[in-house]
C-alpha positions in Angstrom: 52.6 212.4 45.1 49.4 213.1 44.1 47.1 210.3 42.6 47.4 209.4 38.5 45.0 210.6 36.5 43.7 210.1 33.0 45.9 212.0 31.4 48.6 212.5 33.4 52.2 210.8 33.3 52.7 207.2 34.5 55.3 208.4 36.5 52.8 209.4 38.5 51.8 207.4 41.7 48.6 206.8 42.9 47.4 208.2 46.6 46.2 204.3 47.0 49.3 203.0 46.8 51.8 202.4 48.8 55.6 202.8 47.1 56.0 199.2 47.7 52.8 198.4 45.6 53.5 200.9 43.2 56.8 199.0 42.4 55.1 195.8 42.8 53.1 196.8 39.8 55.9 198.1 37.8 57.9 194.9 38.0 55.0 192.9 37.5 54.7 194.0 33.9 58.3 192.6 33.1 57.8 189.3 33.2 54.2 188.9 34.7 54.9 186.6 37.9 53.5 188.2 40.6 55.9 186.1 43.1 59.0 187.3 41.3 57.3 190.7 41.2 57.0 191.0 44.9 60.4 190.0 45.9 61.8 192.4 43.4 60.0 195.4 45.1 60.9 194.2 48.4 58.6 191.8 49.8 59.9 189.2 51.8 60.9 185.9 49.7 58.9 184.0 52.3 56.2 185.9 51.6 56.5 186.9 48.4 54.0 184.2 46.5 51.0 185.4 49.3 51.8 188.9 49.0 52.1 188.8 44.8 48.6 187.1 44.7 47.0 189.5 47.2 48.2 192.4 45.0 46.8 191.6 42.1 43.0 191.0 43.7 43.7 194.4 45.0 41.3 196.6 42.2 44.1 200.1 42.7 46.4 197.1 42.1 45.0 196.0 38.7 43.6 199.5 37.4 47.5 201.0 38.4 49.1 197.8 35.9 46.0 198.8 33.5 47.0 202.3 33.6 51.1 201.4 33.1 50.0 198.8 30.2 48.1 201.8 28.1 51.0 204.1 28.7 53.4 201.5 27.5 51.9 199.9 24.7 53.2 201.7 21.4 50.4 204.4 20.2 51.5 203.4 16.7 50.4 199.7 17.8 46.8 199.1 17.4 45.6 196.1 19.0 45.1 194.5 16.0 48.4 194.2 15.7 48.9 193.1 19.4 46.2 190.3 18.6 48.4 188.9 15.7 51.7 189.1 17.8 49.7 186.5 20.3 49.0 189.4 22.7 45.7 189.4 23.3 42.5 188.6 21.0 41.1 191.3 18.6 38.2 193.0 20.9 39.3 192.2 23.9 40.6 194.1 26.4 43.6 194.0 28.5 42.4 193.9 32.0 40.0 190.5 31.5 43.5 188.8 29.7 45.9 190.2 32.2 44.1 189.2 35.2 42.3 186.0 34.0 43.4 184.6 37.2 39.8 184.1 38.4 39.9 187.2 40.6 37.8 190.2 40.1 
């Protein structure tokens, strides 16, 4: 498959990832464990908590989730609204709240 582009359907998987990272970051966005996340797209459990946090220091790893968060998030959703629901706060962006887990 060819890589995503802005623009272009989610669907779409990046060149610099593999098919086990690209579900990685697909099931990551359900409930946001990165453990849980892994073993779901086939990680080994014993591995899983190592590989999940690897993953998400990975920069394809984050701007891939980035990319799948815009194309999810409701276009008639402004993130004003997101801010209200508890989301995220008004002016910030995604990536800094999603990944505020002292990586990159």
């Amino acid at each position: 498959m060819r890589a995503a582009v802005a623009g272009q359907p989610s669907g779409i998987m990046s060149d610099k990832l593999t098919p086990k990272q690209e579900m990685f970051c697909k099931e990551y966005l359900i409930d946001l464990n990165a453990t849980q996340a892994a073993i779901r797209a086939g990680y080994s459990e014993k591995t899983a908590n190592e590989q999940g946090t690897q993953n998400l220091v990975k920069l394809s790893i984050q701007d891939r989730v980035q990319q799948l968060l815009d194309d999810e998030r409701p276009l008639d959703l402004p993130q004003s609204a997101m801010a209200r629901s508890g989301c995220l706060n008004v002016g910030d962006e995604i990536r800094p709240w999603f990944f505020s887990f002292g990586g990159t």
